[in-house]
C-alpha positions as CSV (number, residue, x, y, z in Angstrom):
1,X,0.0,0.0,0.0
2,X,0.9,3.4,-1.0
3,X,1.8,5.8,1.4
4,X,-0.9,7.9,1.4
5,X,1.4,11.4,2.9
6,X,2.9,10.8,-0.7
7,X,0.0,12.1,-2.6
8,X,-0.1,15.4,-3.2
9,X,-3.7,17.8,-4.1
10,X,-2.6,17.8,-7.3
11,X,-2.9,13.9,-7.4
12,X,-6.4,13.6,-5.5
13,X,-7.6,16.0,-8.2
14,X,-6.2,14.1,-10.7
15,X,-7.9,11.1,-9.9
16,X,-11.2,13.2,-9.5
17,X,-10.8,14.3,-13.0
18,X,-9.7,10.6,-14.2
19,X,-12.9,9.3,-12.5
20,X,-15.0,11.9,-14.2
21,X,-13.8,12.6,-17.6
22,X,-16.3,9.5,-19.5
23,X,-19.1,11.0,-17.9
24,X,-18.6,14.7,-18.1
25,X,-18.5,13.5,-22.2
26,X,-21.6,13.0,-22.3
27,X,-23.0,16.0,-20.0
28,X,-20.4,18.0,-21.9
29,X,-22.9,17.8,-25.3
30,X,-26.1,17.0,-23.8
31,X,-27.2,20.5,-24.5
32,X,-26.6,19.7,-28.2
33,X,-28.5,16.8,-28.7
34,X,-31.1,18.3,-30.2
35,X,-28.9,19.9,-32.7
36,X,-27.4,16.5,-33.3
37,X,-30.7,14.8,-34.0
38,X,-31.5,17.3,-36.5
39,X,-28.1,17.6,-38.5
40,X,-28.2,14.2,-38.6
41,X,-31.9,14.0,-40.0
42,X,-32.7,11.3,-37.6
43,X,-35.0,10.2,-34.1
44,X,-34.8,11.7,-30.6
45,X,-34.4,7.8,-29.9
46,X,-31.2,7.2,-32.4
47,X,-29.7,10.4,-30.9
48,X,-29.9,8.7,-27.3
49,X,-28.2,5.7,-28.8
50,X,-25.1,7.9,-28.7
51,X,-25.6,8.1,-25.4
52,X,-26.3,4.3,-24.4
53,X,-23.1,3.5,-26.9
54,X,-20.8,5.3,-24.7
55,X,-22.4,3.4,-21.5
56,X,-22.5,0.2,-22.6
57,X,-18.2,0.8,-23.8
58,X,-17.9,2.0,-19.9
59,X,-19.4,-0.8,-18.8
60,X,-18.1,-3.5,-20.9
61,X,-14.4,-1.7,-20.7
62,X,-14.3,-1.7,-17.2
63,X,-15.1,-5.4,-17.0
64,X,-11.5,-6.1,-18.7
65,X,-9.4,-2.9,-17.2
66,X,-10.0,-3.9,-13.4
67,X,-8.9,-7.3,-14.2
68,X,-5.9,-6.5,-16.5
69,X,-4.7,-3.3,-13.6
70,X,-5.1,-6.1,-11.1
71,X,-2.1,-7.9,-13.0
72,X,0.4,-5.2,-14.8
73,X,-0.8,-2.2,-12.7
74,X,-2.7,1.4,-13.3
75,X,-0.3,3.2,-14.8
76,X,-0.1,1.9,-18.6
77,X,-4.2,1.0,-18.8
78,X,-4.7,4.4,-17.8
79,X,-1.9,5.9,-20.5
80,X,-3.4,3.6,-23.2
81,X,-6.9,4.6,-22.5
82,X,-6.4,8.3,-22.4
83,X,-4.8,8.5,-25.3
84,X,-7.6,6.3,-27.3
85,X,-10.2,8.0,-25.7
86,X,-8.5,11.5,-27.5
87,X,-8.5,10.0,-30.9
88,X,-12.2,9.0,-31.0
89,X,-12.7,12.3,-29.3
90,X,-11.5,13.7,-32.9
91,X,-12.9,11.0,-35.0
92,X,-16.4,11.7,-33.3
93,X,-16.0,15.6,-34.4
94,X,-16.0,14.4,-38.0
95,X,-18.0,12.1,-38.2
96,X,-20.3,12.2,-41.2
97,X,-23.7,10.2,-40.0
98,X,-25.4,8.5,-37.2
99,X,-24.4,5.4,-37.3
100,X,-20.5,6.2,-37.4
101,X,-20.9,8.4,-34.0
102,X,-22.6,5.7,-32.6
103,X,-19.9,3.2,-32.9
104,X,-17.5,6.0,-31.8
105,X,-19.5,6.9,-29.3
106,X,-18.9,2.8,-27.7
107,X,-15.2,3.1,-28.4
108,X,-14.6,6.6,-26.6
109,X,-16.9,4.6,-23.8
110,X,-14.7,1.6,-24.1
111,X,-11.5,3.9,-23.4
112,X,-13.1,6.4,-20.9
113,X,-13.8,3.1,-18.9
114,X,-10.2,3.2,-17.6
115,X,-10.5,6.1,-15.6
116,X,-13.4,5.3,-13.7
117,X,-12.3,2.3,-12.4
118,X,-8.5,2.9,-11.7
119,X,-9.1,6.2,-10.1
120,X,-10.9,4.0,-7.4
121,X,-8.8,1.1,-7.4
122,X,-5.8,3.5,-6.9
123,X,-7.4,4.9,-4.0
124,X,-8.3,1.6,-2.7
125,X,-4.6,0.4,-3.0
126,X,-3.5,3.8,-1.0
127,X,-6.1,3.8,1.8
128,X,-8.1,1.7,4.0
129,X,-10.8,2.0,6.9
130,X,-11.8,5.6,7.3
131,X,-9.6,7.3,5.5
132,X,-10.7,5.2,2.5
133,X,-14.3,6.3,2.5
134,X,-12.7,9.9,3.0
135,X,-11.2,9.5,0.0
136,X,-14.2,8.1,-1.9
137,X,-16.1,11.1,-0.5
138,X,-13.3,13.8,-2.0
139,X,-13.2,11.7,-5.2
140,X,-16.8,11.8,-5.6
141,X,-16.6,15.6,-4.6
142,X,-14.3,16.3,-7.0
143,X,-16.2,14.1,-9.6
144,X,-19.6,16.4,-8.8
145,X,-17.9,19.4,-10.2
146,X,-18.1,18.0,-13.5
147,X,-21.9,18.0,-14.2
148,X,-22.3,21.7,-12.8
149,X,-19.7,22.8,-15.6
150,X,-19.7,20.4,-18.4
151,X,-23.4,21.4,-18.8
152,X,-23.0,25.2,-18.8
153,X,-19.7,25.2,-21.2
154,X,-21.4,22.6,-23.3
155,X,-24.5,24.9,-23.7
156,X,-21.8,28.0,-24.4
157,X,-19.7,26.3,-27.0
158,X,-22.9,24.6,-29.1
159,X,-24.3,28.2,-28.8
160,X,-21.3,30.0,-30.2
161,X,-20.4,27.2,-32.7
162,X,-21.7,23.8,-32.9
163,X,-21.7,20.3,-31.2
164,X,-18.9,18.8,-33.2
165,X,-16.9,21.3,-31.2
166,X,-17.3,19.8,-28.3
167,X,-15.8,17.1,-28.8
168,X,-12.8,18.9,-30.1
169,X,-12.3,20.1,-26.7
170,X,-12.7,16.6,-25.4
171,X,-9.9,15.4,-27.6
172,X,-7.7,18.6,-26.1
173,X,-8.6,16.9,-22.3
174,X,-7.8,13.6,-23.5
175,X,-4.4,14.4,-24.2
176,X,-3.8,16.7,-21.2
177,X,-4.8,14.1,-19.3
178,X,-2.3,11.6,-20.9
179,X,0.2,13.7,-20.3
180,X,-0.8,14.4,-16.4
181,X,-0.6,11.1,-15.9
182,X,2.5,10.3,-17.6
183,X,4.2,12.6,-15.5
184,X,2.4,13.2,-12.1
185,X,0.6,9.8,-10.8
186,X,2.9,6.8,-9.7
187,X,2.3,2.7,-9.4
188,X,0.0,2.1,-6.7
189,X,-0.7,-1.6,-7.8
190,X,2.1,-3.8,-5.1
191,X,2.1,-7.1,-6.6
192,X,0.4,-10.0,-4.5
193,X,0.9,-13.5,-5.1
194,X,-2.3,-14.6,-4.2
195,X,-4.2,-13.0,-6.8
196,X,-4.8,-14.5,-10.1
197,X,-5.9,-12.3,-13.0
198,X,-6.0,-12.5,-16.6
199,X,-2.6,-12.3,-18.1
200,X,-3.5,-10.6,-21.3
201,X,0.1,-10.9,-22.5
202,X,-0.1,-14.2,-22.8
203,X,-2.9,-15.0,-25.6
204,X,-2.2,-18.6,-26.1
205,X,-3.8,-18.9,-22.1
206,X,-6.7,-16.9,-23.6
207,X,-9.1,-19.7,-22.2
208,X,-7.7,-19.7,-19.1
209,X,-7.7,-16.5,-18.6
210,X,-10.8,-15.6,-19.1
211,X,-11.9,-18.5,-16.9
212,X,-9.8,-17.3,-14.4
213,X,-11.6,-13.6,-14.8
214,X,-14.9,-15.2,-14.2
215,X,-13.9,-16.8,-11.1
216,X,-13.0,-13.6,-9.9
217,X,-16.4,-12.1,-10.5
218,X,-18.2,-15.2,-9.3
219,X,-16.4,-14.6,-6.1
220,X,-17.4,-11.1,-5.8
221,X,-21.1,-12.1,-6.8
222,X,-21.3,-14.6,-3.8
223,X,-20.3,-11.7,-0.7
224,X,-23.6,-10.7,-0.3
225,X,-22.3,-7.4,1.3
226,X,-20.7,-6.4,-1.9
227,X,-23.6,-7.5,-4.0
228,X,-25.9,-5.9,-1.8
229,X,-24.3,-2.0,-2.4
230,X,-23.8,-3.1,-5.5
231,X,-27.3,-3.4,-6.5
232,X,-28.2,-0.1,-4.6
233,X,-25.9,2.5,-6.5
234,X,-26.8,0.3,-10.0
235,X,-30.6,1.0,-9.2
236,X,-29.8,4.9,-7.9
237,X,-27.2,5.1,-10.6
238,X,-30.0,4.0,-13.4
239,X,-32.5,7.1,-12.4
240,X,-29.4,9.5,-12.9
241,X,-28.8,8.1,-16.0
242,X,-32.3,8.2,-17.4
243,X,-32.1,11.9,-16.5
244,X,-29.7,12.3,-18.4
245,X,-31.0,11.1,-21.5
246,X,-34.3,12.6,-21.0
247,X,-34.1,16.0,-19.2
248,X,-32.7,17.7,-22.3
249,X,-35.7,16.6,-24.7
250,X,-38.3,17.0,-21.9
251,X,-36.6,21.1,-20.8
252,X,-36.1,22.0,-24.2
253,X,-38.9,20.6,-26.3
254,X,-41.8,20.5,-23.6
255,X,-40.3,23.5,-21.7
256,X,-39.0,25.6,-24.2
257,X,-35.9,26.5,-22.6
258,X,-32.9,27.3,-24.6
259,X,-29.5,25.3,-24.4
260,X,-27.9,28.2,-22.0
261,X,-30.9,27.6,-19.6
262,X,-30.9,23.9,-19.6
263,X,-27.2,23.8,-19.1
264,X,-27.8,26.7,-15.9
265,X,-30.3,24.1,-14.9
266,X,-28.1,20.9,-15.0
267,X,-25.5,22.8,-13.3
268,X,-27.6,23.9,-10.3
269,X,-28.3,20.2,-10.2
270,X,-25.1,19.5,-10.6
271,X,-24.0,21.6,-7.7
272,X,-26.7,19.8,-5.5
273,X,-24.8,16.3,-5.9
274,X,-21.7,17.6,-5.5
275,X,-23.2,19.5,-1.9
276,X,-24.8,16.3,-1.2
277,X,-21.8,14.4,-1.7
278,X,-19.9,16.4,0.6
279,X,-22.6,16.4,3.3
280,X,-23.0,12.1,2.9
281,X,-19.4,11.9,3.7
282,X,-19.1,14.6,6.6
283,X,-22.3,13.0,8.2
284,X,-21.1,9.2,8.3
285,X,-18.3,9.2,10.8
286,X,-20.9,10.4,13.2
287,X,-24.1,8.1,12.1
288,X,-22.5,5.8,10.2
289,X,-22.5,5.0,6.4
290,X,-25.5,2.3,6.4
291,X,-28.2,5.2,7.6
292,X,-26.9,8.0,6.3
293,X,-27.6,5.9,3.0
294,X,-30.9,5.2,3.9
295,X,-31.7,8.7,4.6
296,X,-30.6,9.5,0.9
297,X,-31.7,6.4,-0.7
298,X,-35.2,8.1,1.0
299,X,-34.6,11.6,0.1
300,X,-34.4,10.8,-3.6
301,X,-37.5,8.5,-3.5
302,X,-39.3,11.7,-2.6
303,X,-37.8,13.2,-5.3
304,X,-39.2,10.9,-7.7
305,X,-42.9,10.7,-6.1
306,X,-42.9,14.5,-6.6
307,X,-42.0,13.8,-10.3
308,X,-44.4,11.4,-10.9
309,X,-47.5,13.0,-9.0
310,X,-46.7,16.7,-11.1
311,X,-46.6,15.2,-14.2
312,X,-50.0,13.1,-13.6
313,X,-51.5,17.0,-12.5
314,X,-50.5,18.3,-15.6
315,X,-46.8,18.9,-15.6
316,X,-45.3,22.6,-13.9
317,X,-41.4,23.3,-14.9
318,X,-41.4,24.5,-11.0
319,X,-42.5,21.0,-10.0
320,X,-40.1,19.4,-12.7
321,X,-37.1,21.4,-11.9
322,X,-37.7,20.4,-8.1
323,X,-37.9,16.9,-8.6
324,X,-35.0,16.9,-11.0
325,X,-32.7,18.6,-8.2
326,X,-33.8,16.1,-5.4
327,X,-33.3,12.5,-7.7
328,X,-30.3,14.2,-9.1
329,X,-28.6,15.4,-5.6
330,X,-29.9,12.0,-3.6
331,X,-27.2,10.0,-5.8
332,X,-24.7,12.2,-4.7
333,X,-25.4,10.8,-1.3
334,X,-26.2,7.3,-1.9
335,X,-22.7,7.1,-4.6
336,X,-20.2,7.4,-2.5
337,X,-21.5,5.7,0.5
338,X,-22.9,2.5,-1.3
339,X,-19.4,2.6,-3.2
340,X,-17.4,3.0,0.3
341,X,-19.4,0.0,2.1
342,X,-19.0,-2.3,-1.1
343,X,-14.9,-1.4,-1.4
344,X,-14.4,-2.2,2.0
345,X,-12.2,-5.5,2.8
346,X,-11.8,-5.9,-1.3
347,X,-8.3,-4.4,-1.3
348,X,-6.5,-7.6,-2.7
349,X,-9.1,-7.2,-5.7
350,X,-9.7,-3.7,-6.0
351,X,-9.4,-3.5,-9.7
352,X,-12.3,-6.3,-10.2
353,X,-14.4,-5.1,-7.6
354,X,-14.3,-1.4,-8.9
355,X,-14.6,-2.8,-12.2
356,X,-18.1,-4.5,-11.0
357,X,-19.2,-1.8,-9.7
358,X,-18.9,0.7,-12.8
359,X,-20.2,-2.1,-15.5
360,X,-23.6,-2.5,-13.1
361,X,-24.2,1.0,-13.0
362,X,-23.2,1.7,-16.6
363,X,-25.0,-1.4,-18.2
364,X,-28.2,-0.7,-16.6
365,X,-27.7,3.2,-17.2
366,X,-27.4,2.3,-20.9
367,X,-30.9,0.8,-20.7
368,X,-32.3,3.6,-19.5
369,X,-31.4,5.5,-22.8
370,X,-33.7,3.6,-25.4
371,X,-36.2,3.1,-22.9
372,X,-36.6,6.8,-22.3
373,X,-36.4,7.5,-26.2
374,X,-38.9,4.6,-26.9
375,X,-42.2,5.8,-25.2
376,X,-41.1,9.5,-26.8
377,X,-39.8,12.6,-25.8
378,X,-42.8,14.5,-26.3
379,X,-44.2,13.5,-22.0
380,X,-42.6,13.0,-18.8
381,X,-44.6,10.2,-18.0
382,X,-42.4,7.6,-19.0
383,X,-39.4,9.3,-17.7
384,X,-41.2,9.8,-14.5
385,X,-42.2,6.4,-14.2
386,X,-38.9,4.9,-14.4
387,X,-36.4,7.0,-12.5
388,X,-39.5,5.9,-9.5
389,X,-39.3,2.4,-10.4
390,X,-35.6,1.8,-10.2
391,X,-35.8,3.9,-7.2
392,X,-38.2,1.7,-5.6
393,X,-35.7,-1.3,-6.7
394,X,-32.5,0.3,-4.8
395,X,-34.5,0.9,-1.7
396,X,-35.9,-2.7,-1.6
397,X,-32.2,-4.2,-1.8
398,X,-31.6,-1.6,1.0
399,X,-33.8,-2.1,3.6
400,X,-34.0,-5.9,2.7
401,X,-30.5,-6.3,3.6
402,X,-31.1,-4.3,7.0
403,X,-33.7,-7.0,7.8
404,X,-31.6,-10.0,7.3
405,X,-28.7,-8.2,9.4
């Protein structure tokens, strides 16, 4: 383990920003999604395939990084990654039609994956006990800062030019990011002997390997502590994500408000995760992490009645706006203290466990993207309905788990 007096603010902000940079990719050009679906002459729900693309390649990338980390280290996934995730940055910006953004779109995914996962794994091979889920709670912190900007410089630069510049300045962060880590973040990964993961430099053991990857998941899926937070942030993580691929159709189209406004708006909710966040971690030492999760886990199931019971009044952008805030800021909370309570004890395979972690909540959040888009973009009903319903889902695991304790 890492001394943890070696690493510097510069570092803990580094892995922030590593953790966030996938995601703020796609808040980054929400605001121009609209724009997007009509240069592209195609449907609201094609245009949110862009979206899903880029979650299903964080989830399926993470599910080979962790792994692969766990045997040569973080350092050279997270210089490979960087780089990639730069190129399809500027292929994206080019790109000619719908269906070549979308498969660029998965591959920028597939590469952003890396950062997610070894920005926790690195903090899990530095720190343990309390001064782990302090970490997690600064990482997350950091990582909130994200949607409150991405949004509002997102909405600026497809206002003054286009969305195909966005992702310009996305290919300018991928390589500045290369080269911060090339320079500023050592080896955290101490080789153990007594963990087996896929040797990826040996492809005659392909088989093998792979078999020996699933045994490691397998043995992850069978700690029922582990599973259990697991299963909470995918079900919190899921009503984020369908947020996300809805809130721009249903502010701008139904609401009428221009890109500058919605991105004002998605940074105020932003700001509320990030605030939220911050508050989840300086509350737990005192109550502990397993209520003050409760209390958020509840906190954003109000959040989701309120957007559910407006929209079946006849829908009120105070109402919406409300609602958004509260299901947006309650993940805050619940992130970074389901994530703390599953990390704990899984130090020997932090890669794989951080890796399970971010393909739940990124498979299911790519779900959420068609399913939004399928029932239209034109009401909040089906939008509504499901950020409630996987609510519903992550408290049941919750307070199910509480029972059998």
């Amino acid at each position: 383990m890492v001394n943890q007096n070696k690493f510097n603010y510069l570092q803990v902000i580094l892995l922030g920003v590593l953790s966030a940079f996938a995601v703020f990719s796609m808040d980054f050009y929400l605001p121009g999604l609209p724009g997007l679906q009509h240069d592209f002459h195609t449907t609201a729900s094609l245009a949110q395939l862009t979206i899903t693309a880029s979650l299903i390649g964080l989830g399926v990338g993470q599910l080979f990084v962790g792994p692969w980390s766990d045997k040569i280290g973080r350092r050279q996934p997270l210089l490979i990654g960087t780089f990639i995730f730069a190129v399809t940055s500027f292929l994206i910006s080019i790109s000619t039609n719908i269906s070549w953004m979308i498969a660029l779109r998965f591959l920028q995914g597939l590469s952003g994956s890396v950062g997610i996962v070894l920005s926790l794994a690195i903090i899990t091979d530095s720190f343990n006990g309390p001064s782990l889920t302090r970490q997690i709670a600064i990482n997350q912190a950091i990582n909130g800062i994200f949607p409150i900007i991405a949004p509002v410089l997102g909405g600026m630069v497809v206002a003054l030019s286009n969305w195909q510049m966005t992702f310009v300045i996305l290919m300018t962060i991928g390589l500045l990011l290369f080269v911060a880590v090339f320079f500023g973040l050592p080896e955290t990964k101490q080789k153990s002997p007594q963990v087996q993961s896929v040797d990826f430099e040996q492809p005659s053991s392909l088989g093998a390997s792979l078999k020996l990857q699933g045994r490691e998941y397998l043995k992850l899926a069978h700690k029922k502590n582990f599973m259990t937070y697991l299963w909470v942030q995918t079900f919190m993580m899921a009503a984020l994500f369908a947020y996300i691929s809805g809130s721009s159709f249903v502010l701008e189209n139904i609401f009428h408000l221009n890109v500058t406004l919605f991105g004002l708006v998605y940074a105020l909710n932003g700001v509320g995760m990030t605030v939220m966040t911050a508050l989840a971690g300086s509350l737990a030492p005192k109550y502990g992490e397993r209520r003050v999760l409760g209390w958020f886990i509840i906190y954003g199931l109000l959040g989701g009645t309120i957007l559910l019971t407006t929209t079946l009044m006849g829908p009120r952008l105070g109402g919406v706006l409300l609602a958004f805030f509260m299901i947006t800021s309650a993940v805050g909370g619940v992130q970074g203290m389901a994530t703390s309570l599953a990390m704990q004890g899984q130090q020997a395979h932090s890669g794989s466990a951080s890796a399970l972690l971010g393909t739940s909540r990124y498979a299911i959040g790519g779900l959420m993207s068609p399913l939004v888009g399928m029932f239209g973009t034109q009401t909040i009903l089906p939008l509504a309905s499901l950020i409630l319903g996987v609510q519903l889902l992550a408290g049941g695991c919750f307070w199910r788990s509480q029972e059998n304790q």
